[in-house]
N, C-alpha and C positions, 0 to 999 in steps of 0.2 A: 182496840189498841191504836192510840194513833201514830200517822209518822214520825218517826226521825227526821228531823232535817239538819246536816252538818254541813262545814264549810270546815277547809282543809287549810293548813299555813304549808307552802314548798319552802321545807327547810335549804334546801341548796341556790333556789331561786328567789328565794323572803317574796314572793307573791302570796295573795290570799285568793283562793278558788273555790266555787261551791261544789258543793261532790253531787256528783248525779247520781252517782254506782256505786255498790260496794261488791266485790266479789269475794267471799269468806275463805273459800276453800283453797282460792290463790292470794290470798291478800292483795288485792289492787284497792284504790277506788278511783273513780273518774271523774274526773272535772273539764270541762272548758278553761284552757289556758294557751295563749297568744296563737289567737283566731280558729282551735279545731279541739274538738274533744278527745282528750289523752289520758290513759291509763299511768297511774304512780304508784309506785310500791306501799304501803305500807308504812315501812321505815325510814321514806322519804316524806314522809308528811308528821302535820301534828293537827288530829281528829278535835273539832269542836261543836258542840250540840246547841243547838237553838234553844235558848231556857218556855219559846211561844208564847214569848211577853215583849212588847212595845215598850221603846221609852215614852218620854213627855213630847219627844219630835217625830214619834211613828216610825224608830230605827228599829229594825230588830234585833232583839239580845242575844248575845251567845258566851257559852263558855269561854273564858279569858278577856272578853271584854271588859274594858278600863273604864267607870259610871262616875260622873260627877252629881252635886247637886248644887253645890253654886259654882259661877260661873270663874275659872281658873283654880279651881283646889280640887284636886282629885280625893275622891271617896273612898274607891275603894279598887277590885278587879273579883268579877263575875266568876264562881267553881262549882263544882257539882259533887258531890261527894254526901258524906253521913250530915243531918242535922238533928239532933236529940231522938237519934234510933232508930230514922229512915234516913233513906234518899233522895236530896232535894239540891235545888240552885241555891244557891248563898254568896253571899258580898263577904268576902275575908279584906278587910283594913287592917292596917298593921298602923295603929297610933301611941306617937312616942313611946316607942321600943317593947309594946304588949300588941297580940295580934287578937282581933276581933272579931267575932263572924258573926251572921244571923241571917236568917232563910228569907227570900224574895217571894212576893207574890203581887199578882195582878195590882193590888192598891198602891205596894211600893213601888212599883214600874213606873209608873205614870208624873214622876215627883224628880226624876234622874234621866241622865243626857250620855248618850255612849260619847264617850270621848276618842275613844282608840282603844285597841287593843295591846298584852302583852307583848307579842310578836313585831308590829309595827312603829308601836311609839312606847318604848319601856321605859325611857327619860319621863316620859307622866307619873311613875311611880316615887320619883324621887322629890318632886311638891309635894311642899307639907308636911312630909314626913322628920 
Protein backbone atom coordinates (compact mmCIF):
# COMPACT_ATOMS: atom_id res chain seq x y z
CA UNK A 1 0.00 0.00 0.00
CA UNK A 2 1.52 3.03 -0.49
CA UNK A 3 1.50 6.45 1.39
CA UNK A 4 -0.94 9.00 1.66
CA UNK A 5 0.37 12.19 1.42
CA UNK A 6 -2.15 15.19 2.26
CA UNK A 7 -1.86 18.83 2.75
CA UNK A 8 -4.48 20.57 4.73
CA UNK A 9 -6.34 24.28 3.87
CA UNK A 10 -6.69 26.19 7.79
CA UNK A 11 -10.16 27.20 7.22
CA UNK A 12 -9.90 30.05 9.95
CA UNK A 13 -6.34 31.03 8.98
CA UNK A 14 -6.87 30.37 4.71
CA UNK A 15 -3.14 29.03 5.12
CA UNK A 16 -2.17 25.86 3.34
CA UNK A 17 0.08 23.23 5.43
CA UNK A 18 1.28 19.74 4.79
CA UNK A 19 0.00 17.40 7.47
CA UNK A 20 2.71 15.36 8.97
CA UNK A 21 0.11 13.40 11.36
CA UNK A 22 -2.93 12.20 11.47
CA UNK A 23 -4.41 11.00 14.69
CA UNK A 24 -7.95 8.94 14.12
CA UNK A 25 -9.00 8.37 17.33
CA UNK A 26 -8.76 12.04 18.36
CA UNK A 27 -9.15 13.73 15.07
CA UNK A 28 -6.12 15.92 14.93
CA UNK A 29 -3.77 16.23 12.20
CA UNK A 30 -0.46 18.10 12.28
CA UNK A 31 1.24 20.37 10.34
CA UNK A 32 4.02 22.88 10.45
CA UNK A 33 2.45 26.23 10.69
CA UNK A 34 4.16 29.80 11.61
CA UNK A 35 7.51 28.27 12.59
CA UNK A 36 6.54 25.14 15.01
CA UNK A 37 4.56 21.88 14.44
CA UNK A 38 0.86 22.26 15.75
CA UNK A 39 -2.00 19.98 16.18
CA UNK A 40 -5.68 21.07 14.27
CA UNK A 41 -8.90 19.75 14.79
CA UNK A 42 -10.39 18.08 12.29
CA UNK A 43 -13.07 20.46 11.46
CA UNK A 44 -10.69 23.22 11.27
CA UNK A 45 -9.11 22.04 8.22
CA UNK A 46 -10.17 20.88 4.67
CA UNK A 47 -8.05 17.36 3.97
CA UNK A 48 -6.46 17.08 0.33
CA UNK A 49 -4.69 14.04 -1.18
CA UNK A 50 -1.85 14.05 -3.46
CA UNK A 51 -3.17 12.47 -6.83
CA UNK A 52 1.32 11.14 -7.01
CA UNK A 53 1.35 12.79 -10.25
CA UNK A 54 3.59 15.68 -11.60
CA UNK A 55 2.62 18.48 -13.64
CA UNK A 56 4.56 19.57 -16.97
CA UNK A 57 6.70 22.03 -14.26
CA UNK A 58 7.34 19.06 -11.73
CA UNK A 59 4.56 20.66 -9.18
CA UNK A 60 2.82 18.22 -7.46
CA UNK A 61 -0.99 17.54 -7.90
CA UNK A 62 -3.41 17.29 -5.22
CA UNK A 63 -7.02 17.22 -4.73
CA UNK A 64 -8.67 20.81 -5.42
CA UNK A 65 -6.00 21.88 -7.47
CA UNK A 66 -6.86 24.53 -10.20
CA UNK A 67 -4.81 22.72 -13.75
CA UNK A 68 -4.50 24.87 -16.83
CA UNK A 69 -3.34 23.73 -20.24
CA UNK A 70 -2.80 26.88 -22.09
CA UNK A 71 -1.52 29.53 -20.59
CA UNK A 72 -4.42 32.04 -18.90
CA UNK A 73 -7.65 29.82 -19.41
CA UNK A 74 -8.31 27.61 -16.78
CA UNK A 75 -9.20 23.85 -17.43
CA UNK A 76 -10.56 22.54 -15.00
CA UNK A 77 -10.09 21.80 -10.71
CA UNK A 78 -8.41 18.26 -9.64
CA UNK A 79 -11.36 15.61 -7.36
CA UNK A 80 -11.25 12.38 -6.35
CA UNK A 81 -14.30 10.49 -6.16
CA UNK A 82 -16.12 7.53 -8.49
CA UNK A 83 -15.02 7.45 -12.33
CA UNK A 84 -16.98 4.62 -14.36
CA UNK A 85 -17.19 2.28 -11.01
CA UNK A 86 -14.14 2.96 -9.16
CA UNK A 87 -12.12 5.38 -7.47
CA UNK A 88 -9.95 7.65 -9.06
CA UNK A 89 -8.44 11.61 -9.54
CA UNK A 90 -10.38 13.31 -12.29
CA UNK A 91 -10.60 17.04 -13.79
CA UNK A 92 -14.46 18.10 -13.32
CA UNK A 93 -14.74 21.25 -15.92
CA UNK A 94 -17.74 22.90 -15.90
CA UNK A 95 -17.99 24.27 -19.84
CA UNK A 96 -20.72 26.53 -20.71
CA UNK A 97 -23.22 25.55 -18.21
CA UNK A 98 -22.77 21.26 -18.63
CA UNK A 99 -20.22 19.93 -16.16
CA UNK A 100 -17.47 17.47 -17.52
CA UNK A 101 -15.27 15.00 -15.86
CA UNK A 102 -12.72 12.46 -16.88
CA UNK A 103 -9.98 10.55 -14.95
CA UNK A 104 -6.24 11.76 -14.90
CA UNK A 105 -3.34 9.74 -15.37
CA UNK A 106 0.52 9.75 -15.49
CA UNK A 107 0.33 10.77 -19.62
CA UNK A 108 -2.32 13.45 -18.76
CA UNK A 109 -0.22 15.11 -16.09
CA UNK A 110 2.57 15.96 -17.94
CA UNK A 111 0.56 18.18 -20.67
CA UNK A 112 -1.11 20.74 -17.54
CA UNK A 113 0.29 23.41 -15.14
CA UNK A 114 -1.15 23.73 -11.46
CA UNK A 115 -2.39 27.09 -11.47
CA UNK A 116 -3.78 27.34 -7.93
CA UNK A 117 -5.91 25.99 -5.92
CA UNK A 118 -9.82 26.23 -4.88
CA UNK A 119 -9.02 27.51 -1.51
CA UNK A 120 -6.53 30.16 -2.53
CA UNK A 121 -7.48 31.56 -5.85
CA UNK A 122 -11.26 30.47 -6.62
CA UNK A 123 -11.45 33.88 -9.07
CA UNK A 124 -9.44 31.19 -11.58
CA UNK A 125 -12.72 29.47 -11.84
CA UNK A 126 -14.57 32.18 -13.05
CA UNK A 127 -12.20 32.43 -16.69
CA UNK A 128 -13.63 31.04 -19.40
CA UNK A 129 -16.44 29.89 -17.93
Amino acid sequence: MKNLKLRAWLKEDKEMISVEEMAFDTKYVRGFYKLDSRWFKLEQVELMQSTGLLDAFGTEIFEGDIITKDEGETFGVVRYGICRSSLCFYVEQNYKGSELTFPINTNFSRYYKVVGNIYKNPELLEVGQ
